[in-house]
N, CA and C atoms of all chains as a GROMACS GRO file, in nm:
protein
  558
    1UNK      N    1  -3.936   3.407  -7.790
    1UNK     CA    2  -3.896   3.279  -7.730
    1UNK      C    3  -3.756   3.289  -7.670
    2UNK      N    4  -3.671   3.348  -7.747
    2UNK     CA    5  -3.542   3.358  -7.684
    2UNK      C    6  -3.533   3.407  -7.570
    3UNK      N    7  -3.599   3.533  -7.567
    3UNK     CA    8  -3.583   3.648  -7.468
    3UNK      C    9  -3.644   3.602  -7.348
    4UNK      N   10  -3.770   3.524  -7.356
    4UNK     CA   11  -3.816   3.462  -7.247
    4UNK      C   12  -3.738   3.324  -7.164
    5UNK      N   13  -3.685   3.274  -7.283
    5UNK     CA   14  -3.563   3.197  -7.166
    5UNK      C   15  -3.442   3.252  -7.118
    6UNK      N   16  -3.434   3.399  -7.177
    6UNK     CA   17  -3.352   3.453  -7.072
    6UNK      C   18  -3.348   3.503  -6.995
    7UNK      N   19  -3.498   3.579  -6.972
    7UNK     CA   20  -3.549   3.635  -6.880
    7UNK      C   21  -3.560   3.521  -6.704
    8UNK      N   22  -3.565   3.403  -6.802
    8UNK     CA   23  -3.645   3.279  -6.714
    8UNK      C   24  -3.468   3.242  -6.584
    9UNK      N   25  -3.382   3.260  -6.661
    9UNK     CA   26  -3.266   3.252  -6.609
    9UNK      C   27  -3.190   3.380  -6.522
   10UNK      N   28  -3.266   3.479  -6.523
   10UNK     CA   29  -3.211   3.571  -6.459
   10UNK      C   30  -3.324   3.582  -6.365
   11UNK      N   31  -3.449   3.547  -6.377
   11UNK     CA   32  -3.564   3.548  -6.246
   11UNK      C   33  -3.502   3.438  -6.166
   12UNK      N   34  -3.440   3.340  -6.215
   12UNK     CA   35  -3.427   3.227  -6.125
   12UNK      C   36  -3.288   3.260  -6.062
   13UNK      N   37  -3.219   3.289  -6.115
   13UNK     CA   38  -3.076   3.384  -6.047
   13UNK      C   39  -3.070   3.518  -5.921
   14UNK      N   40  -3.192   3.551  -5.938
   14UNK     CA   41  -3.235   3.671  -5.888
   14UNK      C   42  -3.266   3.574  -5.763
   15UNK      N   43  -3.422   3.456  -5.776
   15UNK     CA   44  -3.478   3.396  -5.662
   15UNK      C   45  -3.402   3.369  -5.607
   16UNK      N   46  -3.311   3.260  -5.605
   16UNK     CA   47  -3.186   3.191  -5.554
   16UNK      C   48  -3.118   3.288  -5.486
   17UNK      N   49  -3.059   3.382  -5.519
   17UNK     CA   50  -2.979   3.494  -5.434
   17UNK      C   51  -3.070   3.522  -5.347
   18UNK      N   52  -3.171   3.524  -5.378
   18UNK     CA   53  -3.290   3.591  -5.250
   18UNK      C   54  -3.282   3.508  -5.153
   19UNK      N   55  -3.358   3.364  -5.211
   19UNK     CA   56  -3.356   3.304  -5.113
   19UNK      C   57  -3.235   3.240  -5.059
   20UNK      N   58  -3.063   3.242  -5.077
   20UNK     CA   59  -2.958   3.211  -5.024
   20UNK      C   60  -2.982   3.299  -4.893
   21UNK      N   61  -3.011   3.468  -4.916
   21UNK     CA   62  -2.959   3.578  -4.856
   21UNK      C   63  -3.056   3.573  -4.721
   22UNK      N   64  -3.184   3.526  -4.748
   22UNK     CA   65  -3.293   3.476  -4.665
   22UNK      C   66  -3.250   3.364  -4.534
   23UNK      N   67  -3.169   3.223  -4.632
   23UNK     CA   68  -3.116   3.159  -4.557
   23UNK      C   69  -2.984   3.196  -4.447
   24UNK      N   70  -2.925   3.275  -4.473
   24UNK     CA   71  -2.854   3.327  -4.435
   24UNK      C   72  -2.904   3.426  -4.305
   25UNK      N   73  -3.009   3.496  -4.298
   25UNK     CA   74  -3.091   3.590  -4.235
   25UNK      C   75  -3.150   3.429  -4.129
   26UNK      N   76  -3.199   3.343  -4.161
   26UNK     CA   77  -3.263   3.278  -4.066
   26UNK      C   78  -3.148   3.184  -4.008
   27UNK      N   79  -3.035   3.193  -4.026
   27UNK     CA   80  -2.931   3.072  -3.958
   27UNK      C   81  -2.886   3.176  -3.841
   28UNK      N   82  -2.877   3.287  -3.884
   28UNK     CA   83  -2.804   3.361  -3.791
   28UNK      C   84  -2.906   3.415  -3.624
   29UNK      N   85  -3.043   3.416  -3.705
   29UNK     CA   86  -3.198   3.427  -3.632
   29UNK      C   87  -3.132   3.300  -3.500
   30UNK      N   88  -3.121   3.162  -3.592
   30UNK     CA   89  -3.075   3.088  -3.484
   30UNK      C   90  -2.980   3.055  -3.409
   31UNK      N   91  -2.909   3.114  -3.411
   31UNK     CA   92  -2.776   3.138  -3.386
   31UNK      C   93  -2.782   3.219  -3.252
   32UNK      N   94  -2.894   3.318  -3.290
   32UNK     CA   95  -2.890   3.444  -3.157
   32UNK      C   96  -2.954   3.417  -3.082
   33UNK      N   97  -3.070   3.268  -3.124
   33UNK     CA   98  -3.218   3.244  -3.054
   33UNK      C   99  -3.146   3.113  -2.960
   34UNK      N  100  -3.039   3.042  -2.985
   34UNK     CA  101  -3.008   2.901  -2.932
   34UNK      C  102  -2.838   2.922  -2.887
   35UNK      N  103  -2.818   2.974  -2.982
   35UNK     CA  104  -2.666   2.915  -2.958
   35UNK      C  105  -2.577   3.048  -2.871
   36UNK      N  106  -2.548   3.116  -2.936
   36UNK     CA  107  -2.430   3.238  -2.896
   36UNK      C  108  -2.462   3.358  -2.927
   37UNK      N  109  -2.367   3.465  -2.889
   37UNK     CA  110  -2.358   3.574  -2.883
   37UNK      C  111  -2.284   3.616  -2.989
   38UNK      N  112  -2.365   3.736  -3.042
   38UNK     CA  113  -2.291   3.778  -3.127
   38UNK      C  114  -2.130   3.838  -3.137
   39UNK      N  115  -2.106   3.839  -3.015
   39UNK     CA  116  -1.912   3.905  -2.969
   39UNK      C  117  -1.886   3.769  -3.006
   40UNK      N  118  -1.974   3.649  -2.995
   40UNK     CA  119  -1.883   3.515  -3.014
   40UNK      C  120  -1.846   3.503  -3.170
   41UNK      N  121  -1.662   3.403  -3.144
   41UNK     CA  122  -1.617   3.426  -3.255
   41UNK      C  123  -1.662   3.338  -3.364
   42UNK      N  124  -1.758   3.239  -3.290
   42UNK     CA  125  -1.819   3.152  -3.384
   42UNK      C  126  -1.907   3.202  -3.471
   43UNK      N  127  -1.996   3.302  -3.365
   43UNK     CA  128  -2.091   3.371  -3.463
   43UNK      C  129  -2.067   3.434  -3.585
   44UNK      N  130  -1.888   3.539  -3.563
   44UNK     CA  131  -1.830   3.592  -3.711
   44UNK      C  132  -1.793   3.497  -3.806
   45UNK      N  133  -1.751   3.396  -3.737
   45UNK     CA  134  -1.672   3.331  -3.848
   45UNK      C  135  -1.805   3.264  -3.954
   46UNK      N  136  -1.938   3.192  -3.870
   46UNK     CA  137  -2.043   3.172  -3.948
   46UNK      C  138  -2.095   3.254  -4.056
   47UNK      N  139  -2.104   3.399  -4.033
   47UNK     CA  140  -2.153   3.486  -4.078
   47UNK      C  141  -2.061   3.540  -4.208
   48UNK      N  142  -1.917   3.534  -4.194
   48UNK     CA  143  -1.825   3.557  -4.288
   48UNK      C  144  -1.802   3.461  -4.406
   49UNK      N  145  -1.807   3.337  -4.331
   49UNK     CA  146  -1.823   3.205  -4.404
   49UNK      C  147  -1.938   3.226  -4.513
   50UNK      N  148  -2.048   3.273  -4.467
   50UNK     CA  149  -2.153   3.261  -4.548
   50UNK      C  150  -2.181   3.339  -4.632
   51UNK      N  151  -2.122   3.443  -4.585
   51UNK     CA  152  -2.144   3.608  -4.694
   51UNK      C  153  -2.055   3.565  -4.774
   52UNK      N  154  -1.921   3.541  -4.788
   52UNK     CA  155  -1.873   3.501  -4.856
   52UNK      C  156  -1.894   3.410  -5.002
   53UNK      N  157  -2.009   3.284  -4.900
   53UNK     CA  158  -2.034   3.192  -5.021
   53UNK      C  159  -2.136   3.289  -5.078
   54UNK      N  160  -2.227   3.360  -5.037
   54UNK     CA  161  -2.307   3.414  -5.137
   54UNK      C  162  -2.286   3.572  -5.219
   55UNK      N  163  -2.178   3.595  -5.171
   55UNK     CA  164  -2.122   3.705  -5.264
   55UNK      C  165  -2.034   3.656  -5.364
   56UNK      N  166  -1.982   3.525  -5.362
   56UNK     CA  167  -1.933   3.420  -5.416
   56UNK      C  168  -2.076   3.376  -5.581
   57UNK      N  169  -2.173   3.371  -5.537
   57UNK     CA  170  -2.286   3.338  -5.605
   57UNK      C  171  -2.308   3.457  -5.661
   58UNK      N  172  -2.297   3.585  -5.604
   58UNK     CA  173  -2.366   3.686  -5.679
   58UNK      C  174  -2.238   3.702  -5.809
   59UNK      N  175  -2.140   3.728  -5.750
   59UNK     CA  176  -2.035   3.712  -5.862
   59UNK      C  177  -2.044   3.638  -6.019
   60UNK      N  178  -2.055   3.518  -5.965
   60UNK     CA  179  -2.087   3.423  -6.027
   60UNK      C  180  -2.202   3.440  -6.130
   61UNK      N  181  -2.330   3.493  -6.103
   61UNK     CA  182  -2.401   3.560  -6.181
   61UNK      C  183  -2.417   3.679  -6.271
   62UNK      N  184  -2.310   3.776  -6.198
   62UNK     CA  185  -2.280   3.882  -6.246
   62UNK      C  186  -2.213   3.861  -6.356
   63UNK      N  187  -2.104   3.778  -6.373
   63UNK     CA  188  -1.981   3.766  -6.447
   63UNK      C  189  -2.063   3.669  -6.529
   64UNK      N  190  -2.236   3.572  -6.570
   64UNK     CA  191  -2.250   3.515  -6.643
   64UNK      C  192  -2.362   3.633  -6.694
   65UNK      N  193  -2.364   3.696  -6.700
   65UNK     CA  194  -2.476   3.824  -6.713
   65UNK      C  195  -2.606   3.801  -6.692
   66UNK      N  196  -2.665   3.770  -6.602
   66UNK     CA  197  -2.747   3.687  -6.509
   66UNK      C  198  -2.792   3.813  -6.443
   67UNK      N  199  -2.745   3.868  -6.351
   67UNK     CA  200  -2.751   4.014  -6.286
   67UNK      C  201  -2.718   4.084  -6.332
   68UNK      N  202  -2.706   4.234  -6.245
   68UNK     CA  203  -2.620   4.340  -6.247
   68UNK      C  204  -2.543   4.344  -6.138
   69UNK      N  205  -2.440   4.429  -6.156
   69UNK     CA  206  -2.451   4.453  -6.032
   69UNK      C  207  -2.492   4.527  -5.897
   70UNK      N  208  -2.532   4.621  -5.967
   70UNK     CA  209  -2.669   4.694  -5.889
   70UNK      C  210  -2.756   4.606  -5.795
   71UNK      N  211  -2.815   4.493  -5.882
   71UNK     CA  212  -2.900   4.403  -5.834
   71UNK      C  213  -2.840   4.310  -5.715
   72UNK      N  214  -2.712   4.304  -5.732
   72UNK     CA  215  -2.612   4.197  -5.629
   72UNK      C  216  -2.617   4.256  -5.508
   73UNK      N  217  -2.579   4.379  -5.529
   73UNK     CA  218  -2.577   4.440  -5.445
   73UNK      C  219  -2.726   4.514  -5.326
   74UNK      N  220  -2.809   4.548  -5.429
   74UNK     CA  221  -2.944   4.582  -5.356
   74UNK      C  222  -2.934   4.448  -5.301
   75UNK      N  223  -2.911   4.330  -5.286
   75UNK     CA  224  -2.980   4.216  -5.227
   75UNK      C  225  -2.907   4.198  -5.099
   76UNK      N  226  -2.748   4.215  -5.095
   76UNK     CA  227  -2.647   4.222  -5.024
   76UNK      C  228  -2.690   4.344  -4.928
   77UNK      N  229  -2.712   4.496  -4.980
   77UNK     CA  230  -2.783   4.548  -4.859
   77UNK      C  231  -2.910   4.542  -4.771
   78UNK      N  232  -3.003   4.504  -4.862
   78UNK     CA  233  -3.125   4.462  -4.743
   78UNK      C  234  -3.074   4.392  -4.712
   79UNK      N  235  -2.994   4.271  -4.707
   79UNK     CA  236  -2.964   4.167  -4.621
   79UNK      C  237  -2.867   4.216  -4.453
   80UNK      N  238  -2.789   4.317  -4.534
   80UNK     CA  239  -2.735   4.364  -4.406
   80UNK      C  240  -2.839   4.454  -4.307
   81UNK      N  241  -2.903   4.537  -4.385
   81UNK     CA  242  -3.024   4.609  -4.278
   81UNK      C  243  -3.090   4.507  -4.196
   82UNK      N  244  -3.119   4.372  -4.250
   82UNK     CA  245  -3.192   4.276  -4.212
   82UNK      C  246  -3.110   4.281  -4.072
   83UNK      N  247  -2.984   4.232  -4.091
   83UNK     CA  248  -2.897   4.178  -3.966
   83UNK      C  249  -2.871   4.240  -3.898
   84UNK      N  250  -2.820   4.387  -3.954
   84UNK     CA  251  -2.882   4.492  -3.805
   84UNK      C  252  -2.967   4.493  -3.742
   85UNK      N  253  -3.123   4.513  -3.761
   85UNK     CA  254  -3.214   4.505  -3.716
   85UNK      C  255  -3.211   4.371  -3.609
   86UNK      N  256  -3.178   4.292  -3.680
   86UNK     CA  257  -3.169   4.144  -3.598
   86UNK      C  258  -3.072   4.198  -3.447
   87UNK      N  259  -2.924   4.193  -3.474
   87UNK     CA  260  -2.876   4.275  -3.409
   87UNK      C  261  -2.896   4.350  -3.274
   88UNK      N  262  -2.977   4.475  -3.330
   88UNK     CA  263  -3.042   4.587  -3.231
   88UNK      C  264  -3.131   4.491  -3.145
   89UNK      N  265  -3.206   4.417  -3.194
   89UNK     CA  266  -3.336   4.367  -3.088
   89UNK      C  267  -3.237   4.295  -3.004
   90UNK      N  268  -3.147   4.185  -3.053
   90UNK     CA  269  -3.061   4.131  -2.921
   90UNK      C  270  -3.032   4.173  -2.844
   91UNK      N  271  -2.967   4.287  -2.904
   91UNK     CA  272  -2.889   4.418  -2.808
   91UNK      C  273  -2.971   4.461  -2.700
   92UNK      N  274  -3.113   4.476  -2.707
   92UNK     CA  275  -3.256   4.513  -2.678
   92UNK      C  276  -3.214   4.416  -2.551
   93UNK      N  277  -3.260   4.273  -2.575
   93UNK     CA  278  -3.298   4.193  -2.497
   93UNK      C  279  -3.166   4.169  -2.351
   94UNK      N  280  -3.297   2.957  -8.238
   94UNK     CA  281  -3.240   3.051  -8.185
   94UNK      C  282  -3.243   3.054  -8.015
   95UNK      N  283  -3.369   3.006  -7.961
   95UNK     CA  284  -3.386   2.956  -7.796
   95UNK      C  285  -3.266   2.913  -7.749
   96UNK      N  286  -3.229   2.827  -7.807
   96UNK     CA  287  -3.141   2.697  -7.769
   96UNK      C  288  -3.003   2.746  -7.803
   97UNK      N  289  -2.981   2.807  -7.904
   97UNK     CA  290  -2.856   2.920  -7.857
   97UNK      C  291  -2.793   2.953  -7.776
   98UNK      N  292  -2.911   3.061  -7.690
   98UNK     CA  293  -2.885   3.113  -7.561
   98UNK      C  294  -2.840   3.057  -7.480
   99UNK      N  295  -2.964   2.903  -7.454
   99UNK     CA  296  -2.946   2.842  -7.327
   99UNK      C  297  -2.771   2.781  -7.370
  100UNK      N  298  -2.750   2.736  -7.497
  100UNK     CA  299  -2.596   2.705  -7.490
  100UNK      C  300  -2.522   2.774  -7.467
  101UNK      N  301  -2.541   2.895  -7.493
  101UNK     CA  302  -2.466   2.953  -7.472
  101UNK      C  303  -2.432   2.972  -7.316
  102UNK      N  304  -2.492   3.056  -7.233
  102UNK     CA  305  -2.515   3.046  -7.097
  102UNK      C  306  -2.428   2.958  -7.029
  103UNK      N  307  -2.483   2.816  -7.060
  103UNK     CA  308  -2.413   2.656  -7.006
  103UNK      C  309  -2.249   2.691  -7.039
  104UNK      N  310  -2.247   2.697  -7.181
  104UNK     CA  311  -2.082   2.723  -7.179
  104UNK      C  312  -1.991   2.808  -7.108
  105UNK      N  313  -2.064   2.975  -7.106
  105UNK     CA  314  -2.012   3.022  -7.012
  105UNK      C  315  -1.979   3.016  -6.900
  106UNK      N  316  -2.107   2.910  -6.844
  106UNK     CA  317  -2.092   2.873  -6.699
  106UNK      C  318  -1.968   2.815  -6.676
  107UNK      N  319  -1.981   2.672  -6.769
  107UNK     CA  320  -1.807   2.588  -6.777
  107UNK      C  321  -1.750   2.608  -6.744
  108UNK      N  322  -1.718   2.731  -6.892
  108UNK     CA  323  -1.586   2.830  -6.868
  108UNK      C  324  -1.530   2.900  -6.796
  109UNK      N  325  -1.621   2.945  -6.702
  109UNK     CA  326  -1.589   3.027  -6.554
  109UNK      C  327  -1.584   2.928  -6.463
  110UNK      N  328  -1.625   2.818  -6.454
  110UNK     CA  329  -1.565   2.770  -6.357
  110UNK      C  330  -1.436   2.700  -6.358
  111UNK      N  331  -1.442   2.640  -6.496
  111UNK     CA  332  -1.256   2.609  -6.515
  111UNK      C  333  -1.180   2.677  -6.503
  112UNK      N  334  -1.248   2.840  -6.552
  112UNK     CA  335  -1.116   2.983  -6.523
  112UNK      C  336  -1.091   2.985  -6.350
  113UNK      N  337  -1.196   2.946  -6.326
  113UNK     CA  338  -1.172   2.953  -6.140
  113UNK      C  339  -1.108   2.841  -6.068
  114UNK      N  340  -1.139   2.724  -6.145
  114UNK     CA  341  -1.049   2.606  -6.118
  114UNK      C  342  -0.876   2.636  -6.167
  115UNK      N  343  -0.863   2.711  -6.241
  115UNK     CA  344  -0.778   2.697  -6.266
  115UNK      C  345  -0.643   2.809  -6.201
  116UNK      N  346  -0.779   2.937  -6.134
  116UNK     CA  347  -0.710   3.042  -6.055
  116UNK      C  348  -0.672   2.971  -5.975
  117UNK      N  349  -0.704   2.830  -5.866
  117UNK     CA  350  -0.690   2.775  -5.752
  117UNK      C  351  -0.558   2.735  -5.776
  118UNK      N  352  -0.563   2.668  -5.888
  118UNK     CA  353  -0.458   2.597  -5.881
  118UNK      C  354  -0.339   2.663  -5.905
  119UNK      N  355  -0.304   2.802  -5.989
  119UNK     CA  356  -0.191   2.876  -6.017
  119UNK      C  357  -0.202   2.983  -5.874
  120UNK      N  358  -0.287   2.968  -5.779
  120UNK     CA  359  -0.265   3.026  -5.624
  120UNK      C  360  -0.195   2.963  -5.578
  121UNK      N  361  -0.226   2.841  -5.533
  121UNK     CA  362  -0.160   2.719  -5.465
  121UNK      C  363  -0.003   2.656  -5.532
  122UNK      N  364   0.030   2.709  -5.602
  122UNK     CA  365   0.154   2.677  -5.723
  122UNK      C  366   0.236   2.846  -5.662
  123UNK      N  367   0.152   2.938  -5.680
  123UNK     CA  368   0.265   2.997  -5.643
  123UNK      C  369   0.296   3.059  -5.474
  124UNK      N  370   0.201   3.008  -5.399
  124UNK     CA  371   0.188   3.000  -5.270
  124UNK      C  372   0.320   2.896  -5.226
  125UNK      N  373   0.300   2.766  -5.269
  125UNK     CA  374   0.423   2.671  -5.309
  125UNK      C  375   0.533   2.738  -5.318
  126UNK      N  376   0.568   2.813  -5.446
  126UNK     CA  377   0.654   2.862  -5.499
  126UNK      C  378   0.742   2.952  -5.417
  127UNK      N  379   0.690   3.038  -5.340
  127UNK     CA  380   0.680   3.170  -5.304
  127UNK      C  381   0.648   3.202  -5.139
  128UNK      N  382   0.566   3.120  -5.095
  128UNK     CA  383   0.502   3.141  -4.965
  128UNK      C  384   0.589   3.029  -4.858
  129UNK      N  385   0.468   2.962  -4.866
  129UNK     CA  386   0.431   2.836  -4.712
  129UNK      C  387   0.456   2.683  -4.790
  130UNK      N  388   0.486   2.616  -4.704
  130UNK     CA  389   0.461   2.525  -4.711
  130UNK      C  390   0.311   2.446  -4.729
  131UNK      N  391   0.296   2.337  -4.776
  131UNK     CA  392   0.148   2.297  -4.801
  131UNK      C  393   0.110   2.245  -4.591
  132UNK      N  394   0.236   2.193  -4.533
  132UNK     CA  395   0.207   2.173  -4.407
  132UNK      C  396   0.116   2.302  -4.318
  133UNK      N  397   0.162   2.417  -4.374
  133UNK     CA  398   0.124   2.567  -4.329
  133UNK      C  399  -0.018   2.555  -4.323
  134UNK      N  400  -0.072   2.633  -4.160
  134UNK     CA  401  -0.246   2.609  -4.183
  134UNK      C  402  -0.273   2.760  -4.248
  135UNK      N  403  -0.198   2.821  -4.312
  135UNK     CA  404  -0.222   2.918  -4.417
  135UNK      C  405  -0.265   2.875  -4.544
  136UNK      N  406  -0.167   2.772  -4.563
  136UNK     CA  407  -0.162   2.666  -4.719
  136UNK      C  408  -0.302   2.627  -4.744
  137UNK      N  409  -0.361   2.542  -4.606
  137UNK     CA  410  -0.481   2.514  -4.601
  137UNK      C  411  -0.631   2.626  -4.592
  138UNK      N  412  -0.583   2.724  -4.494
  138UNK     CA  413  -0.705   2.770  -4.538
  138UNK      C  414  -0.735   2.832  -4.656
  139UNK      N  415  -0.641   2.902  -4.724
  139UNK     CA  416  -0.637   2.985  -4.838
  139UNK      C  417  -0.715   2.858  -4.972
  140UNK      N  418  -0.689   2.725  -4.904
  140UNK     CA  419  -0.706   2.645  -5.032
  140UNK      C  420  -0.878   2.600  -4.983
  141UNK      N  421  -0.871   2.594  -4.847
  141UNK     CA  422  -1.039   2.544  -4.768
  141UNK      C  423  -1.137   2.652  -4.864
  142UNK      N  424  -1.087   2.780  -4.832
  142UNK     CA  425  -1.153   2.938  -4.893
  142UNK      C  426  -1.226   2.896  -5.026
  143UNK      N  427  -1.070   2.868  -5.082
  143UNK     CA  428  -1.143   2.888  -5.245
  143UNK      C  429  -1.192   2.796  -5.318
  144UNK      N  430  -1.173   2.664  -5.229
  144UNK     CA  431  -1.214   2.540  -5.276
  144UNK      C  432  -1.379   2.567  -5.251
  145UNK      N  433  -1.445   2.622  -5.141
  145UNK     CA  434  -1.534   2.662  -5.112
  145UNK      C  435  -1.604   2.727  -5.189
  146UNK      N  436  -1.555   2.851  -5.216
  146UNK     CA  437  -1.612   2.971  -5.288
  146UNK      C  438  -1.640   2.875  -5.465
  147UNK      N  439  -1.563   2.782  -5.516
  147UNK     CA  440  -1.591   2.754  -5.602
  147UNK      C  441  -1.677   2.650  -5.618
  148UNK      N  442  -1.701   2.569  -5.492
  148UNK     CA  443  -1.834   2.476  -5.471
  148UNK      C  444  -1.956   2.545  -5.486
  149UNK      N  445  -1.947   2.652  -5.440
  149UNK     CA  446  -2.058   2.757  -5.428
  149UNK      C  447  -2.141   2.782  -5.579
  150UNK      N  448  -2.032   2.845  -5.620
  150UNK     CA  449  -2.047   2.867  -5.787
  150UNK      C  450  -2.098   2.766  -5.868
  151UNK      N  451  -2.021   2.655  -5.811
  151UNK     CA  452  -2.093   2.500  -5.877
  151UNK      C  453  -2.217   2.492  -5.827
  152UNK      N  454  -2.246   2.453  -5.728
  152UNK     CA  455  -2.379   2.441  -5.658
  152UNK      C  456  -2.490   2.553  -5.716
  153UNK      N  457  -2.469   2.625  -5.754
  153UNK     CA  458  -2.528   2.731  -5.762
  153UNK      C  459  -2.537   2.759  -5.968
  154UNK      N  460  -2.450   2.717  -6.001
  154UNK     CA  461  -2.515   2.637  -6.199
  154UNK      C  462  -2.523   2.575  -6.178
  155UNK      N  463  -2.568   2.442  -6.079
  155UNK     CA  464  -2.642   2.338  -6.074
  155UNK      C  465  -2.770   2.350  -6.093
  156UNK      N  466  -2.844   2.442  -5.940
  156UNK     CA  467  -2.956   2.471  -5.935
  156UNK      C  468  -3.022   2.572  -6.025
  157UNK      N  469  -2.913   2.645  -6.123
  157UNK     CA  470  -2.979   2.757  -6.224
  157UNK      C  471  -3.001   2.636  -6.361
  158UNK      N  472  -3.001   2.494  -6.347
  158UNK     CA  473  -2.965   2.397  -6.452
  158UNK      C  474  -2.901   2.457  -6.584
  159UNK      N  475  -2.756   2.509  -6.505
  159UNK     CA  476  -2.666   2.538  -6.647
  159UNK      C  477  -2.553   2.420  -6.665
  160UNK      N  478  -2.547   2.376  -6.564
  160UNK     CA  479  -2.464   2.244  -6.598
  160UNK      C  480  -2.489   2.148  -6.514
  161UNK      N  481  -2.492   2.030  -6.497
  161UNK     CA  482  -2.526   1.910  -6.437
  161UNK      C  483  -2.397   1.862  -6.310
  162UNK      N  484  -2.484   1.830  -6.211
  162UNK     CA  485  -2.381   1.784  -6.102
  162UNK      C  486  -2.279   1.720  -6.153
  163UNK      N  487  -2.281   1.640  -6.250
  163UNK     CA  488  -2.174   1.530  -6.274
  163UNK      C  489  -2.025   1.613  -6.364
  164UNK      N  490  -2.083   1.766  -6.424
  164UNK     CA  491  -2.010   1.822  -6.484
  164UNK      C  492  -1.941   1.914  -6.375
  165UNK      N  493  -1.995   1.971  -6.323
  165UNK     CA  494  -1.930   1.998  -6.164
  165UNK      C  495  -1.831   1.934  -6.089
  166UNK      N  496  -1.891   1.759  -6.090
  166UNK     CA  497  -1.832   1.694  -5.988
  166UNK      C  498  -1.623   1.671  -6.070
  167UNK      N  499  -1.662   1.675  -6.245
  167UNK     CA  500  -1.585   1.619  -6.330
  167UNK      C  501  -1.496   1.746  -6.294
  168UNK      N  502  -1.497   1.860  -6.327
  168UNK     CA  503  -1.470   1.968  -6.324
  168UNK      C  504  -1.330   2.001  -6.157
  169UNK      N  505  -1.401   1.937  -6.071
  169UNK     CA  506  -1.359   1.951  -5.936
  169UNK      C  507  -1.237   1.833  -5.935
  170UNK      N  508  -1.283   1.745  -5.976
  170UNK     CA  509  -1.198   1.576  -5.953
  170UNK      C  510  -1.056   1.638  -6.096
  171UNK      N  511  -1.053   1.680  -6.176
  171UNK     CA  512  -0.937   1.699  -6.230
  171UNK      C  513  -0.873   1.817  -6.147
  172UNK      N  514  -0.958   1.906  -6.049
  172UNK     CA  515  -0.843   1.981  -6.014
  172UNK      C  516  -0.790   1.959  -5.890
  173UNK      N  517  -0.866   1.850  -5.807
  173UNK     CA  518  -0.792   1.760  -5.707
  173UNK      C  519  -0.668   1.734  -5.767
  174UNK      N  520  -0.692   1.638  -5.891
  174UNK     CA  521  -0.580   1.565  -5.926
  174UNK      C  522  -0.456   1.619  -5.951
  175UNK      N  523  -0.487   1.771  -6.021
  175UNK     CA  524  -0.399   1.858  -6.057
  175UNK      C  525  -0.301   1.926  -5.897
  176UNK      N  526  -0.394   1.951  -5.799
  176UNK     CA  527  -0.336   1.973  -5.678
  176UNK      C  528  -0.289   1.854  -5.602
  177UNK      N  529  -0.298   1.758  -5.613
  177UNK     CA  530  -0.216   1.636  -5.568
  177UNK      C  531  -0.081   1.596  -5.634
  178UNK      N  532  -0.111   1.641  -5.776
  178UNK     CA  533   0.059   1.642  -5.886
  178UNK      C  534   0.152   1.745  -5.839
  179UNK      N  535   0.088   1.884  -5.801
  179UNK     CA  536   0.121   1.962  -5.765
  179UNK      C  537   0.259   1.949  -5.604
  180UNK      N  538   0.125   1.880  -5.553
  180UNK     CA  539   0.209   1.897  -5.408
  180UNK      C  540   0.313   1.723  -5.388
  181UNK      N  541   0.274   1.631  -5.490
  181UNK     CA  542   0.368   1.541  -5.563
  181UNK      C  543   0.532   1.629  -5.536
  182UNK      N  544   0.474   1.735  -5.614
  182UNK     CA  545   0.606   1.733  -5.717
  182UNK      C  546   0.706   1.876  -5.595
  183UNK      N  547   0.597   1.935  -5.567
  183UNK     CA  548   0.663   1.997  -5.398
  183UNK      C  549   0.770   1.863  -5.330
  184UNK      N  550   0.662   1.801  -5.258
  184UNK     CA  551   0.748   1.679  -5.133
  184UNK      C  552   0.874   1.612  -5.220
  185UNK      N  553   0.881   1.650  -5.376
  185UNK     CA  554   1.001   1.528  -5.421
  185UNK      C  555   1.130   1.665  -5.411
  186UNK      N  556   1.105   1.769  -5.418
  186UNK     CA  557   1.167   1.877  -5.403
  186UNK      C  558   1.276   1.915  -5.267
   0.00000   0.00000   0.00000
């Protein structure tokens, strides 16, 4: 019983980072699809703003032993492969 | 023994965020002290930053339900108050 509510708190710590890192992946989607260019300084400052708050969160989990940091981090790099990829196709277009 | 944990957890959460409420405020004290003026848009962003980064953290044991918005909101409103005594006691300077 114990172990399963702690398990229950680190799946839900885990989702949440996912899906922050997700949200993050689709603001910027719109960003490239409506608004600006990525040389624009709005675009960094959005993007910094936001990594921030969610490396801010992973912290936050890390330091309640919620994660690892292994795990903070695997999430933090697919997220950046994500945005490259995003990236390259603009570059593409 | 369940219910342990989950207290436990919750407390930690608290506790890290008062430790972080409370980094803000001995930044901004010795930024005061040492730096800029609170007029300085240094003063401000450094305080926009971390006021941020620690909403984040809140927002984020909200949705892991380790502590309740209102303990968040309580949490935040004493360290307004504490940065308003603060910059009080700057302007009488």
């Amino acid at each position: 019983m114990a172990s399963e509510i702690v398990v229950d708190h680190r799946e839900k710590a885990i989702s949440l980072l996912k899906a922050d890192s997700d949200k993050i992946l689709k603001l910027i989607q719109v960003q490239m699809d409506n608004l600006t260019m990525p040389q624009c300084p709005l675009y960094e400052e959005v993007l910094d703003t936001q990594m921030f708050g969610l490396s801010r969160e992973m912290d936050f989990a890390v330091r309640l032993g919620l994660i690892t940091e292994k795990e903070g981090k695997d999430i933090l790099s697919k997220l950046e492969i994500e945005l490259s990829a995003l990236y390259e196709a603009w570059e593409r277009n």
